[in-house]
C-alpha positions as CSV (number, residue, x, y, z in Angstrom):
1,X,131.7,124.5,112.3
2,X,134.6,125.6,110.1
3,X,133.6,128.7,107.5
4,X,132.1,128.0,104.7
5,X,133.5,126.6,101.5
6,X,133.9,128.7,98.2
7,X,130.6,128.7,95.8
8,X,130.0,125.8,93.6
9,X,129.5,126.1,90.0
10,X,126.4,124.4,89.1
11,X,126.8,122.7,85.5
12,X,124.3,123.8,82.8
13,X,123.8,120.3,82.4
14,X,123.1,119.9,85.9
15,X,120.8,122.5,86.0
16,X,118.5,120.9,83.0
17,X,118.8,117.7,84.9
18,X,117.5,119.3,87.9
19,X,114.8,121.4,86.1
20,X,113.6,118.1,84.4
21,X,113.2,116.4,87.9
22,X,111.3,119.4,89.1
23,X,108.8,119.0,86.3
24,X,108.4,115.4,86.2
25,X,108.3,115.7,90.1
26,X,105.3,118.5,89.9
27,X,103.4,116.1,86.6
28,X,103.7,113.2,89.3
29,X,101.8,115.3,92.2
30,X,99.0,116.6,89.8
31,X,98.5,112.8,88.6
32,X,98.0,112.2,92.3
33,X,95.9,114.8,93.1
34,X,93.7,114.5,90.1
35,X,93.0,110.5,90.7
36,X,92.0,111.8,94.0
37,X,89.8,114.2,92.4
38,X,88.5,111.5,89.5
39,X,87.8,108.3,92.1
40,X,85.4,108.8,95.1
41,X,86.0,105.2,95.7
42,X,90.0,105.4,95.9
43,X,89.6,108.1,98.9
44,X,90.8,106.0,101.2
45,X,92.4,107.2,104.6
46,X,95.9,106.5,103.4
47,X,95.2,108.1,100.2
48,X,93.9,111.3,101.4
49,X,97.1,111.4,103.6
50,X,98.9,110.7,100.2
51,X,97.4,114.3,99.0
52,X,98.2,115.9,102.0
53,X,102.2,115.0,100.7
54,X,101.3,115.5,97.0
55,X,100.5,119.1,97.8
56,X,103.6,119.6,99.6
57,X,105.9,117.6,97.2
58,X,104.3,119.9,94.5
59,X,104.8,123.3,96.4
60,X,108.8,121.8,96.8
61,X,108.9,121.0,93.3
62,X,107.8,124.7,92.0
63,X,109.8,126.4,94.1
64,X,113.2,124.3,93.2
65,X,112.4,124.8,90.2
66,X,112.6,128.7,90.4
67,X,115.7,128.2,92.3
68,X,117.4,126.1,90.4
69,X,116.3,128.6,86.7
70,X,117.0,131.5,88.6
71,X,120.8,130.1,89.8
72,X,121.1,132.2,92.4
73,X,124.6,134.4,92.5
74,X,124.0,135.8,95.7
75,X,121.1,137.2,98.6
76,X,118.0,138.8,97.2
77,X,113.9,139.3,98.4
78,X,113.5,136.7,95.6
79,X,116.1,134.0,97.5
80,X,114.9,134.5,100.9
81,X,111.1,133.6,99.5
82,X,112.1,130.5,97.6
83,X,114.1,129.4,100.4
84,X,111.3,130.3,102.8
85,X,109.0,128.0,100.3
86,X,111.1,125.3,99.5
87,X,112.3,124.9,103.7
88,X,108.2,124.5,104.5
89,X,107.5,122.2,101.5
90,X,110.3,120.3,102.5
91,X,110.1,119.8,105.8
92,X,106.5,119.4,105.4
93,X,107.0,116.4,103.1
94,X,108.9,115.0,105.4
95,X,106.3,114.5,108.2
96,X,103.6,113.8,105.5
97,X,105.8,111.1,104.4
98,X,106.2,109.8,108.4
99,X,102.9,110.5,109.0
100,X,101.8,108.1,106.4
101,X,103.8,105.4,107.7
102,X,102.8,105.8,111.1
103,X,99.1,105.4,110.1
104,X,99.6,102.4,108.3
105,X,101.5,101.2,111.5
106,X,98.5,101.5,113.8
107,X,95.9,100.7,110.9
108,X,97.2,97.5,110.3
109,X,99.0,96.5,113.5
110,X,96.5,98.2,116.2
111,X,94.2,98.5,114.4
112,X,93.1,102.1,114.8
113,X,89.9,102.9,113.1
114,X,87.2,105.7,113.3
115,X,87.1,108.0,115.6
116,X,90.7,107.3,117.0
117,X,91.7,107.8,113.2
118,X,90.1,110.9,112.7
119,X,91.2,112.4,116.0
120,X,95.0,111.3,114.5
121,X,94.3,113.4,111.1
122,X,93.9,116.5,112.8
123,X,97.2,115.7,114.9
124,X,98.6,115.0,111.7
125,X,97.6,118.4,110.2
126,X,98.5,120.1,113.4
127,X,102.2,118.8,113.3
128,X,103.5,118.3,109.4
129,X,101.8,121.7,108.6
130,X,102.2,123.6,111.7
131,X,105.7,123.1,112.9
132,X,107.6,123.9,109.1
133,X,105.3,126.7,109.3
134,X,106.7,128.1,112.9
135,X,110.0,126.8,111.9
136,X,109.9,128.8,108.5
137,X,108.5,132.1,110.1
138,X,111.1,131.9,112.6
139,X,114.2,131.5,109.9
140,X,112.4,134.5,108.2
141,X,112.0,136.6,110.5
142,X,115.4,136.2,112.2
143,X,117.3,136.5,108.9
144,X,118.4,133.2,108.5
145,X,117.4,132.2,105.1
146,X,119.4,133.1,102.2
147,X,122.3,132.6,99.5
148,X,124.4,129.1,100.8
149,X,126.3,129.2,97.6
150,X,124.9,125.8,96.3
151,X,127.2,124.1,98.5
152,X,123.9,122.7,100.6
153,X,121.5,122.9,97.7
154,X,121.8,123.0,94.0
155,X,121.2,126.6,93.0
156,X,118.6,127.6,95.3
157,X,118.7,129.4,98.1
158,X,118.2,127.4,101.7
159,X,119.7,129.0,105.2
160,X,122.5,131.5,104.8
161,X,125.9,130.2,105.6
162,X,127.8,133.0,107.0
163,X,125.3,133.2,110.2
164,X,127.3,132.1,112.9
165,X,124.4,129.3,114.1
166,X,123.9,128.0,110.5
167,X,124.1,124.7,111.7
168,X,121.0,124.9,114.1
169,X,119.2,126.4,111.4
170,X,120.4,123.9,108.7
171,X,118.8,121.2,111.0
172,X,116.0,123.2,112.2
173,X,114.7,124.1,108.7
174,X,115.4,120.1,106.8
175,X,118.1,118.1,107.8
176,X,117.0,117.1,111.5
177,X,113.5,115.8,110.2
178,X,115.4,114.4,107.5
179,X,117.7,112.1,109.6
180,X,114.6,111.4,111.8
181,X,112.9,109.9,108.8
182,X,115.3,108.2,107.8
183,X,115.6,106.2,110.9
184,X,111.4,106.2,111.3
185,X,110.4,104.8,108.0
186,X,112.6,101.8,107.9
187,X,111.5,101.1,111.5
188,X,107.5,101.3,111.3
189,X,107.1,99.4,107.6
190,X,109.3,96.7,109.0
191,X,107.3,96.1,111.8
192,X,104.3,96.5,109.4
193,X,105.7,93.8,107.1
194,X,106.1,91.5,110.0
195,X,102.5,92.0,110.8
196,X,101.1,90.9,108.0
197,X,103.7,88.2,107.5
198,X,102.5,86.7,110.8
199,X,99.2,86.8,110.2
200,X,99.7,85.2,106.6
201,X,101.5,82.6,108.6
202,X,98.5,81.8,111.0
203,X,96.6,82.0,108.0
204,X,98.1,79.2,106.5
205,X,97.4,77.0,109.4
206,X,94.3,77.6,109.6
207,X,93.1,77.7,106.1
208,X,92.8,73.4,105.0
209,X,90.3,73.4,108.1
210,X,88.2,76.8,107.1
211,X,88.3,76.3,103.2
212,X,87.7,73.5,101.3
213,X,89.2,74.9,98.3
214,X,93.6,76.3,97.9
215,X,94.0,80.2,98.1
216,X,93.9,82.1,94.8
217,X,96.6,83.1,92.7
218,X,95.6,86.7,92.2
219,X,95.8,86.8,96.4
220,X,98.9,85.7,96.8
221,X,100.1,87.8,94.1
222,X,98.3,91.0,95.3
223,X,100.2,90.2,99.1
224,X,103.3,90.2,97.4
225,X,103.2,93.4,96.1
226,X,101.9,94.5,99.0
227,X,105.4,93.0,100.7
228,X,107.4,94.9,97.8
229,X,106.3,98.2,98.3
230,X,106.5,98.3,101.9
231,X,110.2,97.6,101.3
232,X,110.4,100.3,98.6
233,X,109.0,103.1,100.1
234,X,111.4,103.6,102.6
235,X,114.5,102.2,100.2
236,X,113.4,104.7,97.4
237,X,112.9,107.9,99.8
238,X,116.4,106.9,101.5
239,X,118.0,106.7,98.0
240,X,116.7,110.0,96.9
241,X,117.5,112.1,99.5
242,X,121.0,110.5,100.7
243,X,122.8,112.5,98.5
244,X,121.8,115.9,100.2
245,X,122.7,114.4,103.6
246,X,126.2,113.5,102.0
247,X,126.9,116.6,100.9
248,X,125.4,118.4,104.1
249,X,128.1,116.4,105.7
250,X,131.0,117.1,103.5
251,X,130.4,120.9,103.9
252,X,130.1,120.6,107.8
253,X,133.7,118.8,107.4
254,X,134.8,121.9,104.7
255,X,135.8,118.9,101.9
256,X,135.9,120.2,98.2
257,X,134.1,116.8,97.5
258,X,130.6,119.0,98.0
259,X,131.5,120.5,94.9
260,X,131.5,117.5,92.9
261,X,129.9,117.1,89.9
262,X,128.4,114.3,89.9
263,X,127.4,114.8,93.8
264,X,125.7,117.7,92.8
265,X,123.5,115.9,89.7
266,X,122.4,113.6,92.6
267,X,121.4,115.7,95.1
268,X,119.7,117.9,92.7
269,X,118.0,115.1,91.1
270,X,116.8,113.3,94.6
271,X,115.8,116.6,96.1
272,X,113.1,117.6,93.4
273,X,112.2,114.1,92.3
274,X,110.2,112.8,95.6
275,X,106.5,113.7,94.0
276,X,107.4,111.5,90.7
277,X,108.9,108.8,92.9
278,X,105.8,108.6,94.9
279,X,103.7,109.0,91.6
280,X,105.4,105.6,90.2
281,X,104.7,103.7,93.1
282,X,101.6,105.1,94.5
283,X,99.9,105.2,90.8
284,X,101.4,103.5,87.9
285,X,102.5,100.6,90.3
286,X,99.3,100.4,91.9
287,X,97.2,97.8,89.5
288,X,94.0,99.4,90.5
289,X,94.7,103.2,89.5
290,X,96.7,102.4,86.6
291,X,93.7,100.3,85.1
292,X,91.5,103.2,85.8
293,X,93.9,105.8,84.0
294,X,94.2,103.0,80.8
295,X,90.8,102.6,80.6
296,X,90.7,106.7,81.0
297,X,93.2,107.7,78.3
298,X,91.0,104.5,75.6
299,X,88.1,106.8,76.0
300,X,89.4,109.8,75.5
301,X,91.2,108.6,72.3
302,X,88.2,106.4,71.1
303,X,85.8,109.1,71.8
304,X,84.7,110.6,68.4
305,X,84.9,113.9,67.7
306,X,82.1,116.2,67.1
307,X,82.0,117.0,63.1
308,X,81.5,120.2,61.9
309,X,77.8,121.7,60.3
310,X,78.0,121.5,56.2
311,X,77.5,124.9,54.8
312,X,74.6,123.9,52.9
313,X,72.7,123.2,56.0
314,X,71.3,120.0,57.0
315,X,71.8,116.9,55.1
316,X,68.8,115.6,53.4
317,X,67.8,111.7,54.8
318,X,68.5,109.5,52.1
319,X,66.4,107.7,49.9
320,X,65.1,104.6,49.6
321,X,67.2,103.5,47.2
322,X,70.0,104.8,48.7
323,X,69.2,103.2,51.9
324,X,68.7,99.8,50.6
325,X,72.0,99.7,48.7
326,X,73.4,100.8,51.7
327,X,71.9,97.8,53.8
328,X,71.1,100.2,56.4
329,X,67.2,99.6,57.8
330,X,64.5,101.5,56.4
């Protein structure tokens, strides 16, 4: 690996940009978590494995955030903690986010349901928390996190670049399980689609001899945004977080492209901007939770507020004439 290429200036601009993706990102994971919290009834397997990503997607969010305020000018105990934070959180999200596709793989296609689903939970715990966590550790405690000059990151710290194995560690701590998912996740929700395309298929030969009556609208329009979002999840992760692998590329190959501008804006912005992605199409484009937060934010705007005690105590109940000119029952 050739050495590493001067610093690159991150843009003020850039730097707001990025900051506003962390907070929108961080908003999106508490919307998640707290209609997981509201709904009993939405707690479905898939959903509680949605949590699991919220809660890392949140932790990635807060710490890019500090990185990305704090603009890092060179290695500090303050760097080597919020790349400790931000290499778990992100490599965490990035077997929540497989893990969730692998489940819907064997829900739907094998069919894998109670105990065989709660055995795959605890794998799913064991691995997408466990290994960042040994990973992390490991970085730490052989001094491999620290100040990359924003030519990997934008403005926060990630795995020093003047060790000698940075490479190992640059795939170790993100990229490897970044490249993995990219070639997972495109994989398992294709399969899935063609699942449930095939049985739609059989469906329709079989339904003028079960039903008497044509298949509803609101069916046919729920399975096709079923079809949508198994297309966008994977297209809308990949689009985000391309631009890292880019420049992760470009500074392996020691090209001054890393260091442009608008290369920068987009790997800042697709970095810290996974939990308000998922937020949009987990939430606001789910029909189901979105009616439940419209009907939500109604009451709390129709719901009256208390008024305040007169300071001449009590009112006095009105009088008969008063009531009958008021047409109010006596």
């Amino acid at each position: 690996m050739p050495p590493p290429a001067p610093p690159t200036e991150v843009l003020p601009a850039v730097r707001v940009a990025v900051l506003l993706s962390c907070t929108l990102s961080a908003l999106g994971c508490g919307l998640l978590v707290a209609t997981h919290a509201l709904w009993p009834d939405l707690r479905s397997r898939a959903r509680r494995l949605l949590l699991f990503l919220s809660l890392a997607d949140l932790l990635s969010a807060a710490s890019y955030f500090y990185g990305a305020l704090r603009d890092f000018a060179g290695p500090s105990w303050d760097c080597v903690l919020q790349g400790a934070l931000s290499s778990f959180a992100n490599t965490s999200s990035f077997f929540w986010t497989m893990a969730i596709a692998l489940y819907l793989y064997l829900s739907i296609v094998h069919a894998a349901r109670g105990p065989r689903a709660d055995h795959l939970f605890w794998v799913f715990h064991v691995v997408s928390w466990g290994i960042p966590l040994t990973i992390t550790v490991a970085a730490v405690t052989l001094n491999k996190i620290g100040y990359d000059a924003s030519d990997v990151s934008v403005g926060w710290c990630w795995v020093d670049l003047e060790a000698e194995d940075r490479l190992l560690w640059l795939l170790l701590t993100g990229k490897l399980w970044e490249l993995l998912a990219y070639v997972t996740l495109p994989v398992l929700y294709l399969l899935v689609r063609r699942h449930i395309n095939r049985a739609h298929e059989a469906l329709s030969e079989y339904r003028p001899i079960c039903e008497a009556r044509p298949p509803q609208p609101c069916a046919s329009a729920a399975a096709a945004v079923a079809d949508k979002k198994l297309v966008l999840v994977p297209l809308v992760f990949i689009g985000l977080r391309v631009w890292s692998t880019v420049r992760f590329v470009l500074t392996l190959c020691a090209s001054p492209l890393v260091r442009a501008p608008a290369l920068v804006l987009l790997h800042g912005v697709g970095n810290t901007f996974q939990g308000g992605a998922n937020c949009i199409l987990f939430v606001l484009a789910t029909r189901a939770v979105r009616k439940r937060l419209f009907a939500l934010c109604r009451l709390c705007r129709c719901c009256p507020q208390p008024s305040a005690p007169s300071p001449a105590g009590p009112p006095k109940p009105p009088t008969t004439s008063q009531t009958r000119d008021s047409g109010l029952p006596r």
